[in-house]
C-alpha positions as CSV (number, residue, x, y, z in Angstrom):
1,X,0.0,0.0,0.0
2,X,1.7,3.3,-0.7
3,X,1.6,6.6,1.5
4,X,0.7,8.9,-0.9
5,X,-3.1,9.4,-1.6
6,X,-5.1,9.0,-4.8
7,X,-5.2,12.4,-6.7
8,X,-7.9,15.1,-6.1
9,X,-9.2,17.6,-8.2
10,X,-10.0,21.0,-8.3
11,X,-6.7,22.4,-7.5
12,X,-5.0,25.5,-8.3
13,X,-1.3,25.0,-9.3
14,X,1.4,27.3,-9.9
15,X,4.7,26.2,-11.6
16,X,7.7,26.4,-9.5
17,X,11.8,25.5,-10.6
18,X,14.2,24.0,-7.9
19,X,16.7,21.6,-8.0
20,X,17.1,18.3,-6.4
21,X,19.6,16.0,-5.4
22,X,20.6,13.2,-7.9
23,X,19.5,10.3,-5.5
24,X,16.0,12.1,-4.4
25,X,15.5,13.2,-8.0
26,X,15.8,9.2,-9.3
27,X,13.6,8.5,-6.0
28,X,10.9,10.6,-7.0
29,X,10.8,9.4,-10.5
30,X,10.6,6.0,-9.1
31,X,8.0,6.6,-6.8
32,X,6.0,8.3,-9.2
33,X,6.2,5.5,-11.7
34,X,5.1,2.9,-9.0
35,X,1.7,5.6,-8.4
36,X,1.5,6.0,-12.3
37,X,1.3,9.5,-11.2
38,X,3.7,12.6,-12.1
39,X,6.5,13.3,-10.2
40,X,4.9,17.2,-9.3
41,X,1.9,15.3,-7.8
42,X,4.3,13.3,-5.4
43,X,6.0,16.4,-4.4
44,X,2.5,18.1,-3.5
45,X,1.6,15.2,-1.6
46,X,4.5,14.8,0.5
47,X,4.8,18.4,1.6
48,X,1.7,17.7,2.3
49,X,2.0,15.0,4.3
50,X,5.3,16.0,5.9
51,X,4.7,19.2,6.3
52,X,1.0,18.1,7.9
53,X,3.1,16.5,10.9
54,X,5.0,19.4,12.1
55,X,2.9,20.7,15.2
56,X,5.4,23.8,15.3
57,X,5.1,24.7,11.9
58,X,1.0,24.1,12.0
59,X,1.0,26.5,15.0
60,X,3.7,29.1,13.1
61,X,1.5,29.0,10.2
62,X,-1.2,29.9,12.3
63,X,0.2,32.5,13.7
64,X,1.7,34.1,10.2
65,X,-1.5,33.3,7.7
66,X,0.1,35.5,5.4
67,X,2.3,34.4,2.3
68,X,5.5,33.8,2.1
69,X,5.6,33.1,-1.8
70,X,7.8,35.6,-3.7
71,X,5.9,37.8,-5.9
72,X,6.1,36.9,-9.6
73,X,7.8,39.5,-11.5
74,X,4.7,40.3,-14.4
75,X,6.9,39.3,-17.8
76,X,7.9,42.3,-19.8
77,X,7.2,42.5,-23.6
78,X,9.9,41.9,-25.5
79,X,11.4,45.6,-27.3
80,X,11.0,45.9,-30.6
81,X,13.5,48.0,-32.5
82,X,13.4,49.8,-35.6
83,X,15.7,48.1,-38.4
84,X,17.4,51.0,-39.2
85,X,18.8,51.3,-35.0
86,X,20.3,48.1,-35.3
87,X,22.1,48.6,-37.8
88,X,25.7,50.1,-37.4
89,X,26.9,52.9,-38.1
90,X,29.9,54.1,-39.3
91,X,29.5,57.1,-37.8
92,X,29.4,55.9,-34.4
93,X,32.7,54.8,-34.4
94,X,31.8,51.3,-35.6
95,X,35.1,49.2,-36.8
96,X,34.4,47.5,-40.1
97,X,34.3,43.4,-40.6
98,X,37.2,43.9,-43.5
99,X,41.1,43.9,-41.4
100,X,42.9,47.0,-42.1
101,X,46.2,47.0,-44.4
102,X,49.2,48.8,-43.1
103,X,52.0,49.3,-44.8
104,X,55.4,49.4,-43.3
């Protein structure tokens, strides 16, 4: 019988980059494969469940309802230039492609 519950619907996820040990990385994989679930639903669950266990934390969290989730940073369009600015310009003190000659 495993730990980890069946998956539940109706939840809001947000997406989230970190990096993991080698051995907990093939660990989750592992475990995931023997739910036939995805590794991100094992994670969930076991903060869940760990996290669940942790009377200090529970009565933290009670005490600080507020979040602790860094703000995401709202994606800026990308800048469009005008063809003619990205070209350059001789003027501008540009050195040409073509080596130089000199003569000694």
């Amino acid at each position: 019988m495993s730990l980890i519950k069946p998956r539940t619907r109706g939840k809001q996820f947000v997406q989230y980059r970190t990096r993991l040990e080698r051995e907990n990385y093939e660990t989750l994989h592992a475990y995931a494969a023997f739910l036939g679930e995805d590794p991100e639903y094992v994670l969930n669950e076991l903060l869940d469940g760990v996290l669940a266990k942790d009377k200090d934390f529970i009565k933290w969290r009670a005490e600080h309802p507020q979040s602790f989730a860094p703000r995401a940073i709202p994606a800026r369009p990308p800048e469009t230039r005008d063809r003619a600015d990205s070209r350059p310009s001789a003027a501008v003190g540009v050195a040409s492609a073509a080596p130089i000659e000199r003569r000694v």
